[in-house]
C-alpha positions in Angstrom: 51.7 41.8 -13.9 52.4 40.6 -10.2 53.3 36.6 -9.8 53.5 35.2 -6.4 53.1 32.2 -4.0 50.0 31.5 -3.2 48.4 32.2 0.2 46.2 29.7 2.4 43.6 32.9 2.3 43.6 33.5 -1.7 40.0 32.8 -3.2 40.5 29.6 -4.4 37.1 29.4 -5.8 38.5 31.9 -8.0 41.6 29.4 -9.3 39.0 27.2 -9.8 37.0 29.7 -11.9 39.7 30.5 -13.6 41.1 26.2 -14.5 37.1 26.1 -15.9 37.4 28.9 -17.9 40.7 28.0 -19.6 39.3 24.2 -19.7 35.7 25.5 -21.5 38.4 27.3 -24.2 41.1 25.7 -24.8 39.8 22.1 -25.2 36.5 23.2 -26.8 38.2 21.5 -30.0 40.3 18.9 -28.3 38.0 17.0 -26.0 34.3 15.9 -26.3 31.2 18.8 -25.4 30.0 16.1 -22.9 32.9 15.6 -20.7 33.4 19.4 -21.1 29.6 20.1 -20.5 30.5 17.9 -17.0 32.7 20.2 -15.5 32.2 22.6 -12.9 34.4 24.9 -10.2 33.6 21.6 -7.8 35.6 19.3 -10.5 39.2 21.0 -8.9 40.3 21.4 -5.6 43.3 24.3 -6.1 43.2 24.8 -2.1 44.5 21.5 -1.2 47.7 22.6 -3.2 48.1 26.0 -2.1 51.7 25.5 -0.9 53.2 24.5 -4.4 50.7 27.2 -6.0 51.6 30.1 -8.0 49.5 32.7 -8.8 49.7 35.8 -11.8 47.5 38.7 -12.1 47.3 42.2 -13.9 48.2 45.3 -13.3 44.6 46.0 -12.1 44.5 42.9 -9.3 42.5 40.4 -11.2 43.4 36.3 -11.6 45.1 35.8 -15.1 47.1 32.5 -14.1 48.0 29.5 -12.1 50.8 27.1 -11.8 50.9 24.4 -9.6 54.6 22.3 -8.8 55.7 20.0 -6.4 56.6 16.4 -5.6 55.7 13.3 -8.6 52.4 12.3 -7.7 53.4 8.8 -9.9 54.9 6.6 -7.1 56.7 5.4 -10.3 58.5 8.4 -10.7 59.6 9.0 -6.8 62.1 11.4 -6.6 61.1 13.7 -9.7 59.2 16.8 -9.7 56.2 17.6 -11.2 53.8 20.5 -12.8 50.3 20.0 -12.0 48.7 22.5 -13.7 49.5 25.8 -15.5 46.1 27.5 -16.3 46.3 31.1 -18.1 43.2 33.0 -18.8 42.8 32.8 -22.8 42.7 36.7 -23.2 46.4 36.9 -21.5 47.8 33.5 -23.4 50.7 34.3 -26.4 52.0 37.2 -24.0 54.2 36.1 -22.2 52.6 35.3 -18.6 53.0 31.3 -19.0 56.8 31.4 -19.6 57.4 33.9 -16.8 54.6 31.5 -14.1 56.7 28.6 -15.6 60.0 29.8 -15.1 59.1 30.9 -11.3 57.8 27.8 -10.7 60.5 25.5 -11.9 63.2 27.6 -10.1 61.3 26.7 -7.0 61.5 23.3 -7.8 65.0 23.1 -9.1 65.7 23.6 -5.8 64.5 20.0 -4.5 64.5 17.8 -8.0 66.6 17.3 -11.3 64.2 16.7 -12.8 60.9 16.8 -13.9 57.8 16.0 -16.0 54.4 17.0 -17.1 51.4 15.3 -18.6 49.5 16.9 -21.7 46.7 15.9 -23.5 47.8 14.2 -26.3 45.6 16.3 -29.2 46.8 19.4 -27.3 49.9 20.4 -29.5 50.0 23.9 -28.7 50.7 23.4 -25.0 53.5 20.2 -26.2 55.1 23.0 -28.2 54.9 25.5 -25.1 56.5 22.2 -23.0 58.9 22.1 -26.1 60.0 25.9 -25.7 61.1 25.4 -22.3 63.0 22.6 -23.2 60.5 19.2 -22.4 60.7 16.6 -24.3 58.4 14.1 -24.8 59.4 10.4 -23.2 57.2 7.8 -23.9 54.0 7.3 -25.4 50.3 8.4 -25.7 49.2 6.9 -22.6 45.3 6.8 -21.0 44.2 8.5 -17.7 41.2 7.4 -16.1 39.4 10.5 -14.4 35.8 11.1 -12.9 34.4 12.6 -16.3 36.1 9.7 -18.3 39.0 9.0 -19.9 42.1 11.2 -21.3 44.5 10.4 -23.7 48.1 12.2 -22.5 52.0 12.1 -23.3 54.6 12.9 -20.6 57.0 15.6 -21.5 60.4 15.7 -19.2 63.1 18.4 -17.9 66.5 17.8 -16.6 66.7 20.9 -14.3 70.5 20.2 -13.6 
């Protein structure tokens, strides 16, 4: 397993491949078959974050994982760091590869913040208890995100990196 920074020339359509796939399986039971049935490769944009990107793959070259970190979008959290995305291809999950993309990712970011949060679905409690591993913790409620296929319900889930 190789995990490094992404590169402006990666094949992001490929990330994208990748954040459908693991969307399709892991919230096949979470989230309803029509707002699943409404995503496509076009629904993310992993290019526009390439800088704060990490990317995992095998031994043999192909995409396994994604983690994206930087600055809190949230103005109300200005300041804080945050993890956008951590995607891992469902064959590779339980193994190992989201802990190590994790911990590379929040190293580079303990390097700028003290801190630092990320939303999860609300029904999703295997990635809470992931979160919970690390050392997350949940602050606040269930609250509801507005995006272009309709609405999700999430909880925020903070780190003190210092």
């Amino acid at each position: 397993m190789k995990i490094r920074k992404a590169r402006r020339d990666d094949d992001f359509q490929a990330v994208a491949q990748l954040y459908l796939d693991v969307w399709q399986a892991t919230y096949a039971q979470l989230l309803p078959a029509k707002f699943l049935a409404q995503l496509t490769t076009s629904t993310w944009h992993p290019e526009r974050r390439w800088q704060a990107t990490w990317l995992v793959f095998d031994d043999t070259g192909q995409l396994i994982g994604s983690c994206a970190a930087g600055p809190a979008r949230d103005s109300d959290q200005v300041g804080w760091g945050e993890v956008y995305s951590i995607y891992i291809r469902p064959s590779q999950q339980h193994k190992g590869v989201g802990k190590q993309v994790m911990t590379a990712s929040l190293m580079a970011l303990r390097a700028t913040f003290t801190q630092v949060y990320v939303e999860v679905l609300a029904a999703n409690q295997g990635a809470q208890a992931f979160y919970r591993q690390l050392g997350f913790t949940q602050k606040g409620a269930v609250q509801v995100r507005t995006v272009p296929q309709g609405k999700l319900s999430v909880v925020r889930m903070v780190l003190h990196l210092r």
